[in-house]
Short mmCIF file of the C-alpha atoms (twelve columns), coordinates in Angstrom:
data_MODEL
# 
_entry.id   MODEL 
# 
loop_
_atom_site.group_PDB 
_atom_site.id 
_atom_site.type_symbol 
_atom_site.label_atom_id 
_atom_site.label_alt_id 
_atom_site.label_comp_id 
_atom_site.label_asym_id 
_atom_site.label_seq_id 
_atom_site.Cartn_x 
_atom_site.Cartn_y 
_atom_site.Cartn_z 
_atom_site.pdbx_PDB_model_num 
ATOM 1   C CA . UNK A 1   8.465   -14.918 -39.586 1 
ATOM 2   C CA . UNK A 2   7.478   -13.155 -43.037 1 
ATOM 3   C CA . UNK A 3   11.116  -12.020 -44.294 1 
ATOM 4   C CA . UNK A 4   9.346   -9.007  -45.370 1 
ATOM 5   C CA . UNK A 5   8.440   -7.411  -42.797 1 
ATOM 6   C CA . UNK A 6   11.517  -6.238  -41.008 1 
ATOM 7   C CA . UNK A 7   13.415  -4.579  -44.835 1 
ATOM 8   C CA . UNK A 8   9.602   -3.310  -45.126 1 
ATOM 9   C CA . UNK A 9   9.398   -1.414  -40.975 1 
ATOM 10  C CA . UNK A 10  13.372  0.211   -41.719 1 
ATOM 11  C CA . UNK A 11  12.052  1.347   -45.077 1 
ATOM 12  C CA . UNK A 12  9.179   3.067   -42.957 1 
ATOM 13  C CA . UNK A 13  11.768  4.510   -40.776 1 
ATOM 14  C CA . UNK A 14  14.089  5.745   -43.369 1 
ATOM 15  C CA . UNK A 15  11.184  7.531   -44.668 1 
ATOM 16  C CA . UNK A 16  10.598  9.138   -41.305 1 
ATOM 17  C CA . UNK A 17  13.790  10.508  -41.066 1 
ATOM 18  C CA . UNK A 18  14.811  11.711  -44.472 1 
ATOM 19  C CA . UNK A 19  11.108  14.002  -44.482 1 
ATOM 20  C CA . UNK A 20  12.899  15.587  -41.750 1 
ATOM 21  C CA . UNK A 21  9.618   16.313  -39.743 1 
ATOM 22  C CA . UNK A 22  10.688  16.326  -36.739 1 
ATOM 23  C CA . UNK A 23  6.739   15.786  -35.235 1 
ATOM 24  C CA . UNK A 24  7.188   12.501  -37.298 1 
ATOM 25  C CA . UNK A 25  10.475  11.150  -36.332 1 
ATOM 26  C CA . UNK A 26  9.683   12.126  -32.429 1 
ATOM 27  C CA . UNK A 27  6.542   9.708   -32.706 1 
ATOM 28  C CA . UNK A 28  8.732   7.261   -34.326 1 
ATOM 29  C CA . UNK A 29  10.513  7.237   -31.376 1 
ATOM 30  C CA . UNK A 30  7.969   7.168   -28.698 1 
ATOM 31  C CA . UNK A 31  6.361   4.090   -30.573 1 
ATOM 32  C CA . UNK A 32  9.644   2.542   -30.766 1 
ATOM 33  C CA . UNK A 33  9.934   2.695   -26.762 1 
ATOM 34  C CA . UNK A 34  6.701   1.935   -26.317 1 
ATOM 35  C CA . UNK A 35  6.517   -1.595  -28.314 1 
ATOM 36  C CA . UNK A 36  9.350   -2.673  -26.301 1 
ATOM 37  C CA . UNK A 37  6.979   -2.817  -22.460 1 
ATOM 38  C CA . UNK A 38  3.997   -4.116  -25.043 1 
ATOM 39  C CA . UNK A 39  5.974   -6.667  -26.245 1 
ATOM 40  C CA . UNK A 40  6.865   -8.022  -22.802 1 
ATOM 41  C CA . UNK A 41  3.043   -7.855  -22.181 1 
ATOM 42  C CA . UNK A 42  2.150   -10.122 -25.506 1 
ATOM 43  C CA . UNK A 43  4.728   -12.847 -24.199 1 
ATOM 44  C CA . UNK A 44  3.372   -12.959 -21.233 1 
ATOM 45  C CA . UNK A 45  -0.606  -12.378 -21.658 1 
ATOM 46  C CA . UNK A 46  -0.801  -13.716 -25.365 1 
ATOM 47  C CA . UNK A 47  1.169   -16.714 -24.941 1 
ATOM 48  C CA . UNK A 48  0.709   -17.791 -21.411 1 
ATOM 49  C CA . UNK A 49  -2.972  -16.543 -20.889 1 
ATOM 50  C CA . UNK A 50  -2.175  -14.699 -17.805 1 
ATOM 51  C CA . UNK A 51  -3.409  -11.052 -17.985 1 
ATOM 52  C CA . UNK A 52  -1.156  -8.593  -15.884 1 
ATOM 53  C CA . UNK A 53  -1.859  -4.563  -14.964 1 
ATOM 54  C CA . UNK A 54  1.518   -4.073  -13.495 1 
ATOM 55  C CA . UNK A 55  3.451   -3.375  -16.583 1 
ATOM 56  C CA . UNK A 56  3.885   -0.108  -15.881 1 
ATOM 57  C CA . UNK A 57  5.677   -0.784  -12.979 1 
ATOM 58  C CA . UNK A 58  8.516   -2.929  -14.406 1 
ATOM 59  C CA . UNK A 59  9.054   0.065   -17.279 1 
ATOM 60  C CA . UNK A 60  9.066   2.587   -14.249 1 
ATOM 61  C CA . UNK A 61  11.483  0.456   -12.393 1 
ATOM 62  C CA . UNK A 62  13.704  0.233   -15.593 1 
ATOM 63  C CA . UNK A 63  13.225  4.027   -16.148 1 
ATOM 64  C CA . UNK A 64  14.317  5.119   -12.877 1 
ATOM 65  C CA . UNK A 65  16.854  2.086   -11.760 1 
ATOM 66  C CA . UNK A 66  18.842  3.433   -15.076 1 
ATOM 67  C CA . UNK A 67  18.566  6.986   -14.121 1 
ATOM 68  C CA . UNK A 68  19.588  6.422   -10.469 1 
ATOM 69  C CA . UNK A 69  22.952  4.027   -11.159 1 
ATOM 70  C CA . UNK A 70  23.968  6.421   -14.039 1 
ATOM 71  C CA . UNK A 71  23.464  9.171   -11.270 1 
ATOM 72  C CA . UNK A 72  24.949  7.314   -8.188  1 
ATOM 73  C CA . UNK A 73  27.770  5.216   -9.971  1 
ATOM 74  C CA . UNK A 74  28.724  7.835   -13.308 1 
ATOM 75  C CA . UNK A 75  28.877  4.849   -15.273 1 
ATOM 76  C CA . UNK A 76  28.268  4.816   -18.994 1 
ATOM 77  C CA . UNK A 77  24.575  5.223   -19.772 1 
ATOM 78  C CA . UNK A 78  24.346  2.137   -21.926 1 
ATOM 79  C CA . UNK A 79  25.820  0.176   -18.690 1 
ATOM 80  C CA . UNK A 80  23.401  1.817   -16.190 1 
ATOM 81  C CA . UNK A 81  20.747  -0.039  -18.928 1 
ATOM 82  C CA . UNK A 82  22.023  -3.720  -18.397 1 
ATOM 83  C CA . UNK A 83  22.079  -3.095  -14.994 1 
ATOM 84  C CA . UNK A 84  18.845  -1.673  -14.506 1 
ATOM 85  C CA . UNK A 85  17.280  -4.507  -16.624 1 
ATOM 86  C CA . UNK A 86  18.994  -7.414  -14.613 1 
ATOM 87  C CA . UNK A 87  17.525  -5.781  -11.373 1 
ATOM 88  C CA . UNK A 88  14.306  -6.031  -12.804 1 
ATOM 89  C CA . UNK A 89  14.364  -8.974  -14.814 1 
ATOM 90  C CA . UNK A 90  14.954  -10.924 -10.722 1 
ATOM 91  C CA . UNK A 91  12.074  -8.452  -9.415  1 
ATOM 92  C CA . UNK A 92  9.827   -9.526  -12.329 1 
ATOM 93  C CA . UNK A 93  10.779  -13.230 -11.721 1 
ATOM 94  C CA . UNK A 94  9.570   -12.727 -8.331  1 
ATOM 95  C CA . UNK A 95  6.753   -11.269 -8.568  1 
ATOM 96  C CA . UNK A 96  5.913   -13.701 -11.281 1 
ATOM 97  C CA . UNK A 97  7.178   -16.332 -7.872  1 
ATOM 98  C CA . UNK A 98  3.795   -14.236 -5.748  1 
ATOM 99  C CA . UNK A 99  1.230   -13.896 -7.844  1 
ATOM 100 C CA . UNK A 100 1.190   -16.507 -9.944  1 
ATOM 101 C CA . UNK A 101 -0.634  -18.654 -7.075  1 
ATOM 102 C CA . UNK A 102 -3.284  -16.724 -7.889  1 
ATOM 103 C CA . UNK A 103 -5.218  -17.258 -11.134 1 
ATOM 104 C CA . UNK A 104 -8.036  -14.722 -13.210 1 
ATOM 105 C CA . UNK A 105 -9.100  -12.273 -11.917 1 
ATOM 106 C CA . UNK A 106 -7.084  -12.539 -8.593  1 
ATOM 107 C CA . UNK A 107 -3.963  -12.565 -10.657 1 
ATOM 108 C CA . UNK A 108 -5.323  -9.155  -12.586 1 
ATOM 109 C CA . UNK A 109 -5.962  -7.603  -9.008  1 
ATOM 110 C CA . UNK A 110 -2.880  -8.696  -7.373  1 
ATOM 111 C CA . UNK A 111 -0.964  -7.012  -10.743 1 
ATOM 112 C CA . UNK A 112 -2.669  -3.932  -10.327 1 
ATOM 113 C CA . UNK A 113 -1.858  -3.779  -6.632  1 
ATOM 114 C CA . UNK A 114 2.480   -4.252  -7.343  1 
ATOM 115 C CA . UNK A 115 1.569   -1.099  -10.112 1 
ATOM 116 C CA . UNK A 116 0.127   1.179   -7.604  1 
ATOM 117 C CA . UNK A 117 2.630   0.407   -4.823  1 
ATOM 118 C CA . UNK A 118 5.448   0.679   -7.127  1 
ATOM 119 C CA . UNK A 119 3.844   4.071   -8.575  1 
ATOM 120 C CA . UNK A 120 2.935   5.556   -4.738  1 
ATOM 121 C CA . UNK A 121 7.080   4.577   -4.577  1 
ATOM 122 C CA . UNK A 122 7.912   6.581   -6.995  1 
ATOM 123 C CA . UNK A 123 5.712   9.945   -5.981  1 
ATOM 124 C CA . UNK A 124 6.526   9.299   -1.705  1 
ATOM 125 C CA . UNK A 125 10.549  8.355   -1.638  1 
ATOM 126 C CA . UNK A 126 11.444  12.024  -2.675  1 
ATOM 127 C CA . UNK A 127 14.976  11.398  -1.398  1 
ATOM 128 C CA . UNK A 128 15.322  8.901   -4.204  1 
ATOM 129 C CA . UNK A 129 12.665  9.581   -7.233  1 
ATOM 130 C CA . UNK A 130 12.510  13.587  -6.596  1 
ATOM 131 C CA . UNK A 131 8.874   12.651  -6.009  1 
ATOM 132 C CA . UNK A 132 6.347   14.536  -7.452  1 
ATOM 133 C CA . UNK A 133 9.002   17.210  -8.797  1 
ATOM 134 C CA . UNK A 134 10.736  14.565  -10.946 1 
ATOM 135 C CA . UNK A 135 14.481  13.331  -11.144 1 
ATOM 136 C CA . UNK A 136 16.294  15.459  -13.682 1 
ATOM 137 C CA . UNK A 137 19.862  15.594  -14.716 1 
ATOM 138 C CA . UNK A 138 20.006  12.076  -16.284 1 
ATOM 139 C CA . UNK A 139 22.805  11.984  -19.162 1 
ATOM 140 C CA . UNK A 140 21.874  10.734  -22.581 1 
ATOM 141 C CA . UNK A 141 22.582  7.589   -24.205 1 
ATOM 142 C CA . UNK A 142 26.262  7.907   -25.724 1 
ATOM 143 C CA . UNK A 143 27.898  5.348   -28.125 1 
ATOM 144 C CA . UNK A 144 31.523  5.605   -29.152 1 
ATOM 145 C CA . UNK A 145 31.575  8.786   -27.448 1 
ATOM 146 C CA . UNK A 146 28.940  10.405  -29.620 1 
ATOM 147 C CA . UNK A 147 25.778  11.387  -27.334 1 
ATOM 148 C CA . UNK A 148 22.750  10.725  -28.712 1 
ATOM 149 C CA . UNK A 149 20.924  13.434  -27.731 1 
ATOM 150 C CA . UNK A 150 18.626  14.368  -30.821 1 
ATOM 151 C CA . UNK A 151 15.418  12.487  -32.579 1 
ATOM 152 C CA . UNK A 152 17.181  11.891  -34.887 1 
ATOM 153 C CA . UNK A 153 20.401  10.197  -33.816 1 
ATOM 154 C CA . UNK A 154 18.397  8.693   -31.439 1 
ATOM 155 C CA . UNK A 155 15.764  6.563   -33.528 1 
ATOM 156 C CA . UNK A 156 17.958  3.811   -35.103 1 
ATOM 157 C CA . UNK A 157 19.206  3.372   -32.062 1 
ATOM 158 C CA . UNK A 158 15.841  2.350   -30.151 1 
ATOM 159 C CA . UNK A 159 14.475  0.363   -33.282 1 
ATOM 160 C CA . UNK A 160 17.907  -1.303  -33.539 1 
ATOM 161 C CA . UNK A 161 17.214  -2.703  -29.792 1 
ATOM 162 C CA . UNK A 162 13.253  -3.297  -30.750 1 
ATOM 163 C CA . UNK A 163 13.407  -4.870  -33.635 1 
ATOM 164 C CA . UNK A 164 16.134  -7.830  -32.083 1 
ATOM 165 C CA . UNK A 165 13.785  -7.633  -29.724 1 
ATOM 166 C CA . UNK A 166 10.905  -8.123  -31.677 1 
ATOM 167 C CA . UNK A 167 13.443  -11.336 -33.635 1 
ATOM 168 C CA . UNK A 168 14.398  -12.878 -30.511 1 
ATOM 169 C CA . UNK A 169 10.587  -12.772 -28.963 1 
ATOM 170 C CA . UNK A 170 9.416   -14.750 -32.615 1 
ATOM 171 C CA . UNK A 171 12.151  -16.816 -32.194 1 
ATOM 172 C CA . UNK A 172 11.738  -17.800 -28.533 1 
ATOM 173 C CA . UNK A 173 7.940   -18.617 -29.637 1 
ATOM 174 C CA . UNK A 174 8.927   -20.487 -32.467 1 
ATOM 175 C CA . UNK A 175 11.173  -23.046 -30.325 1 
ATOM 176 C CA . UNK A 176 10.635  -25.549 -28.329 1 
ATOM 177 C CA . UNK A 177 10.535  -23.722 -25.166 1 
ATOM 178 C CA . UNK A 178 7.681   -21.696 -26.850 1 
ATOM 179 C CA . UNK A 179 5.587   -24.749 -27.310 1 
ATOM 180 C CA . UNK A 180 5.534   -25.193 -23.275 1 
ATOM 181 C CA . UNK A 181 4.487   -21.377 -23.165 1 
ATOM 182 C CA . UNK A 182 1.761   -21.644 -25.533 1 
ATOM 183 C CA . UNK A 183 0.459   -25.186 -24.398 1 
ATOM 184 C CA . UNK A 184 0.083   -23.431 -21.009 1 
ATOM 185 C CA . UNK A 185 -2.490  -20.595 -22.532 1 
ATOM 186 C CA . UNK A 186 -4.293  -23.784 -23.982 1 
ATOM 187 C CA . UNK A 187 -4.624  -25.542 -20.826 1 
ATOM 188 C CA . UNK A 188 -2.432  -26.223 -17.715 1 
ATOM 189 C CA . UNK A 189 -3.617  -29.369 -17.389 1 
ATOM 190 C CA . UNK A 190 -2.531  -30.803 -20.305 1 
ATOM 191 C CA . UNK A 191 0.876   -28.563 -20.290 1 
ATOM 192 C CA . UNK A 192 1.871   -30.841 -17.005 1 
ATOM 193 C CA . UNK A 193 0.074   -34.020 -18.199 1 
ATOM 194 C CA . UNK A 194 3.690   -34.059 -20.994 1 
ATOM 195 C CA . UNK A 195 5.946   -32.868 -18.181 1 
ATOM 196 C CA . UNK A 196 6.395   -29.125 -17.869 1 
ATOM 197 C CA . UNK A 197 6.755   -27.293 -14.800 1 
ATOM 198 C CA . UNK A 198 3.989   -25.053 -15.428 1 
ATOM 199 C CA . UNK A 199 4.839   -22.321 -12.694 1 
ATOM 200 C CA . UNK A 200 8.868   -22.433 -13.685 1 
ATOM 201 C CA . UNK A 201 7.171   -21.630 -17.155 1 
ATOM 202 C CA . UNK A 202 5.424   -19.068 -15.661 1 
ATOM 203 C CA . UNK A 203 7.851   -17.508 -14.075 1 
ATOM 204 C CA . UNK A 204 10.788  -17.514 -16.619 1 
ATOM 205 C CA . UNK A 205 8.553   -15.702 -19.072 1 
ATOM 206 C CA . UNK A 206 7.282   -12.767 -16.856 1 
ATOM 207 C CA . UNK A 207 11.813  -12.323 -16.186 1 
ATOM 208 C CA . UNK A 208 11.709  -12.109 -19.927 1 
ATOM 209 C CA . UNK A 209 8.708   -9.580  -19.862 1 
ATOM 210 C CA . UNK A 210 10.303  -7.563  -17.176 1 
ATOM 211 C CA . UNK A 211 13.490  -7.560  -18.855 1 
ATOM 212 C CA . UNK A 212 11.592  -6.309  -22.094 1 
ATOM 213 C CA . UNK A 213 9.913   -3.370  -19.780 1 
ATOM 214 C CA . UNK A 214 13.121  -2.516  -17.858 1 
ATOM 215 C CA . UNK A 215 14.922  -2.047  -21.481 1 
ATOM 216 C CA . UNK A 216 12.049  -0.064  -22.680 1 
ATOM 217 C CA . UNK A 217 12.310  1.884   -19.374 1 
ATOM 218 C CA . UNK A 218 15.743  2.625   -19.197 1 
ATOM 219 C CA . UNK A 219 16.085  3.777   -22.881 1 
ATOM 220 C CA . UNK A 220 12.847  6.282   -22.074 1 
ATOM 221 C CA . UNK A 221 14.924  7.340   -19.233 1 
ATOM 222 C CA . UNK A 222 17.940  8.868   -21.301 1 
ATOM 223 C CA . UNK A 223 15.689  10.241  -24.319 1 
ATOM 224 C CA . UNK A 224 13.980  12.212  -21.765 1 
ATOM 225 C CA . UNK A 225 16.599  13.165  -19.624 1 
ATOM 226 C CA . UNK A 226 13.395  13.544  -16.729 1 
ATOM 227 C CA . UNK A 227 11.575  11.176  -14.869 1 
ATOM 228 C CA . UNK A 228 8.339   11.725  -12.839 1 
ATOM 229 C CA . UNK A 229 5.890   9.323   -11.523 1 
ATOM 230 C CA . UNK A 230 3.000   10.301  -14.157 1 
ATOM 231 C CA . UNK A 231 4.212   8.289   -17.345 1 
ATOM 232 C CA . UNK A 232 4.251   5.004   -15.475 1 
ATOM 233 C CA . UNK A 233 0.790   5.098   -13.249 1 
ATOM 234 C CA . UNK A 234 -1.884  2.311   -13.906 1 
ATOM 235 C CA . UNK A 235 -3.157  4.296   -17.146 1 
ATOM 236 C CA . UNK A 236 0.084   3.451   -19.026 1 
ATOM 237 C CA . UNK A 237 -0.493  -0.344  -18.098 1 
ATOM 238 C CA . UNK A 238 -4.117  -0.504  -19.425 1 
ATOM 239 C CA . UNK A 239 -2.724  1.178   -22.754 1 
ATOM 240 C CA . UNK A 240 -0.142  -1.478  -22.795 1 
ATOM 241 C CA . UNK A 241 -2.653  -4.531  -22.616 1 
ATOM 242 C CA . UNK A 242 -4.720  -2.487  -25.254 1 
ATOM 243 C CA . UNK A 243 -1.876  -2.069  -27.535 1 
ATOM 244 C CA . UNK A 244 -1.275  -5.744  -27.538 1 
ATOM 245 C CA . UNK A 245 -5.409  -6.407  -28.097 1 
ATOM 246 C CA . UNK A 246 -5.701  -4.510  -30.962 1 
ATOM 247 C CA . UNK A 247 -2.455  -5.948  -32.430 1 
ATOM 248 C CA . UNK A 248 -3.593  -9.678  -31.514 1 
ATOM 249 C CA . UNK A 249 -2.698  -11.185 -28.289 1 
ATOM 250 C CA . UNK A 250 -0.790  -14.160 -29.860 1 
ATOM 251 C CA . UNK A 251 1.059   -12.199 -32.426 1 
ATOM 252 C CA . UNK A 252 4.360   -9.901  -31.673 1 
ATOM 253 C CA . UNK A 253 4.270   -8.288  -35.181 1 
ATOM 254 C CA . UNK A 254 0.676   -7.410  -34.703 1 
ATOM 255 C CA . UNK A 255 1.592   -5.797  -31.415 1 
ATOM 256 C CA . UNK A 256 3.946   -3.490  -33.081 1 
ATOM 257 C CA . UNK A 257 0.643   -2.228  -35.386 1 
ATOM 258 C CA . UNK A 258 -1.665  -1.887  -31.875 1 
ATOM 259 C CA . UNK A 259 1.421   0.494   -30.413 1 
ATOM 260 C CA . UNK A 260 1.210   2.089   -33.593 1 
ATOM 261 C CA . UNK A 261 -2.903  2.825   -33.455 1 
ATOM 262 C CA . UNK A 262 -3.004  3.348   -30.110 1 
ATOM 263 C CA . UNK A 263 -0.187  5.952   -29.948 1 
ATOM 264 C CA . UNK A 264 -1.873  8.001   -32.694 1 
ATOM 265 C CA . UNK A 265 -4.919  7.756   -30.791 1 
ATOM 266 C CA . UNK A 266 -3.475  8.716   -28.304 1 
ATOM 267 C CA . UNK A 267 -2.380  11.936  -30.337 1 
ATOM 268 C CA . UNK A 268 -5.889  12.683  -30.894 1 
ATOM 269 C CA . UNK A 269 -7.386  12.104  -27.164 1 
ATOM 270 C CA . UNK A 270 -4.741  14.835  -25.536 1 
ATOM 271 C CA . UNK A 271 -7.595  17.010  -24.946 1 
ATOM 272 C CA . UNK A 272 -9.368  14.579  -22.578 1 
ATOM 273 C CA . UNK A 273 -6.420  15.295  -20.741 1 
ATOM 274 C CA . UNK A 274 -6.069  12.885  -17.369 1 
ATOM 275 C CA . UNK A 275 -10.073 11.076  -18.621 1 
ATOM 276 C CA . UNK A 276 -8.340  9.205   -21.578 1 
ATOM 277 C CA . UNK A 277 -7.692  6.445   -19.658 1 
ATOM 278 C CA . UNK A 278 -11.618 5.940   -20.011 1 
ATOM 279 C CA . UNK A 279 -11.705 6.612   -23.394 1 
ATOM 280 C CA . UNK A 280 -8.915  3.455   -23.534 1 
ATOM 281 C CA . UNK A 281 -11.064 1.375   -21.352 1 
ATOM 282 C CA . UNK A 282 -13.973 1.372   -23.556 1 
ATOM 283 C CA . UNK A 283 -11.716 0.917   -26.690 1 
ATOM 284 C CA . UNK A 284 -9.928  -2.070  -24.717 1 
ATOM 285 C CA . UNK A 285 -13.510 -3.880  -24.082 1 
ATOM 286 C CA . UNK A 286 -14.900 -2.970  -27.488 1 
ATOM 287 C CA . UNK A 287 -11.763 -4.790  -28.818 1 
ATOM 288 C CA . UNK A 288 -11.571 -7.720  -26.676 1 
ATOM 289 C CA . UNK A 289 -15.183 -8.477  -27.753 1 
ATOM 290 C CA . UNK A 290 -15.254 -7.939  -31.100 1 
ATOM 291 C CA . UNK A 291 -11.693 -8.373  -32.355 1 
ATOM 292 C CA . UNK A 292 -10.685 -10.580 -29.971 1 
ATOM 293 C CA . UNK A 293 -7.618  -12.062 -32.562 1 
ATOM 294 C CA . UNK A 294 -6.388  -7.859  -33.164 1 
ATOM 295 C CA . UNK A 295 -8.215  -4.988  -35.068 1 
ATOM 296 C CA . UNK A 296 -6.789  -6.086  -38.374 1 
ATOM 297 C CA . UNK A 297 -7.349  -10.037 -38.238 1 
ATOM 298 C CA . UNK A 298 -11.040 -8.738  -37.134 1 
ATOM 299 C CA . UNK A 299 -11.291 -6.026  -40.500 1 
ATOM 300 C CA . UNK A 300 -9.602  -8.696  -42.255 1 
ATOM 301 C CA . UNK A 301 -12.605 -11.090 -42.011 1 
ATOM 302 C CA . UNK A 302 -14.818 -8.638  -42.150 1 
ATOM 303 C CA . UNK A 303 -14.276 -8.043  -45.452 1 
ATOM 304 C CA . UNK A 304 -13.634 -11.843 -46.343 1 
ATOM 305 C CA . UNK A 305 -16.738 -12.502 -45.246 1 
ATOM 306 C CA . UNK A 306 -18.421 -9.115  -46.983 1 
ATOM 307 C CA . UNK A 307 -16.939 -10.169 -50.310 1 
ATOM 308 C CA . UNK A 308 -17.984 -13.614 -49.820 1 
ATOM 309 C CA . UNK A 309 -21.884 -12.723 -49.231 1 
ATOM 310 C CA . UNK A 310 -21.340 -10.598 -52.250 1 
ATOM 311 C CA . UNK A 311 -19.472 -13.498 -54.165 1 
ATOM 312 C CA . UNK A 312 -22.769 -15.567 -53.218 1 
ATOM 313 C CA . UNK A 313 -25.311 -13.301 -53.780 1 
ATOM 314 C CA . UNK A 314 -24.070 -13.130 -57.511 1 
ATOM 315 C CA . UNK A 315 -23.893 -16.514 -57.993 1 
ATOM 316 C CA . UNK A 316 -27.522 -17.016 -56.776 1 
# 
């Protein structure tokens, strides 16, 4: 990991929050809670190969398991968190236990179909989720007895929890266990032919993706202080596997720049209103063809290779 980079993202953030705009540090925020779900995705689609559309549902999950025990139990919001994310870090695992018999685009389909049951969940069991209406009422996130209730309290606070996230994901690829992940993406067959249990693999690292998702979730859950089914449908999953396209499927830190791009875009496709999930479609299959290592790895040799020709074309 480049030592830089992490003095180099607070510096960023400390900027945000002493210009005391507070447009700025709200979108700090959001892209804070967003790389955590997109970071769950890289592990699982960059390193392993397998591509999932059911992200969405494991942030949901998070979202509202967090809400609900802080609701049904009154324990301390942080609490309701670990909770929420252990419940879904053993759904995740199972899932990961289903589906990944399948393989391509079976395993893509069968994702989808665990993000639109989980997301018909959350609109039909009104009892539970408020349905359609929403689940209000949720306390915010308190530390020390100090409620962070504000932007601006509440941004170190989420970057704090992504950016150990973002240290423990390079450091989990770095070690041995992260050769077995990445020798799977290369080829299965050779992953078992040195002895790894391909499908344990498989499954441990979609628990860590869930448990990623579910932290993202139930963090969302007590900025908000609302939860309603919209923010975690099948759109918010095919912005998550964008975000992680145009930062470079094999590369966390280049993740945290496609959450970036894609939540400004985002900014500017609000008009489009429900039809930006097309817009993100085309931008995901644009991406995957031409910039299939991230947007800036494909600018970046763009240029090489423009200066190069130039270099050349001088010389001759």
């Amino acid at each position: 990991m480049k030592h830089w980079r992490i003095p180099a993202l607070i510096f960023l953030l400390l900027l945000c929050a002493l210009s005391r705009s507070s447009y700025l540090v709200s979108l700090a925020v959001v892209i804070g809670l967003q790389a955590l779900p997109a970071i769950g995705l890289a592990l699982i689609a960059g390193f392993t190969g397998q591509i999932s559309l059911g992200h969405a549902a494991f942030y949901g999950l998070g979202a509202y398991g967090a809400a609900l025990i802080g609701k049904w139990f009154g324990v301390p919001a942080w609490l309701d968190i670990l909770l929420a994310t252990a419940i879904v870090s053993a759904i995740a695992w199972a899932i990961g236990w289903l589906v990944f018999r399948l393989k391509g685009h079976y395993l893509a389909m069968a994702t989808l179909a665990f993000g639109i049951i989980v997301q018909v969940g959350f609109v039909e069991l009104r009892d539970v989720t408020g349905g359609p209406n929403g689940l209000t009422g949720i306390a915010p996130l308190a530390l020390f007895g100090h409620a962070l209730d504000g932007d601006f309290v509440f941004l170190p606070a989420v970057w704090v929890v992504t950016i150990v996230t973002i240290v423990c994901a390079e450091n989990l690829i770095a070690s041995p266990s992260g050769l077995a992940i990445r020798a799977i993406s290369e080829s299965e067959i050779v992953a078992r032919s040195v002895g790894n249990d391909v499908q344990s693999v498989k499954r441990m690292v979609m628990m860590l993706s869930g448990l990623c998702c579910a932290l993202g979730g139930g963090l969302y859950a007590h900025y908000v202080g609302y939860l309603s089914p919209g923010p975690f449908d099948v759109g918010f999953s095919v912005k998550l596997l964008l975000m992680v396209a145009i930062g470079g499927f094999a590369d966390i830190w280049g993740v945290l720049f496609g959450v970036f791009f894609i939540t400004l875009i985002g900014e500017l496709l609000k008009p489009l209103g429900a039809y930006d999930v097309v817009a993100y479609g085309l931008l995901l299959v644009v991406s995957v063809i031409y910039c299939p290592n991230g947007l800036l790895r494909g600018v970046s040799s763009l240029v090489a290779r423009g200066v190069r020709l130039t270099t050349e074309g001088r010389a001759s």
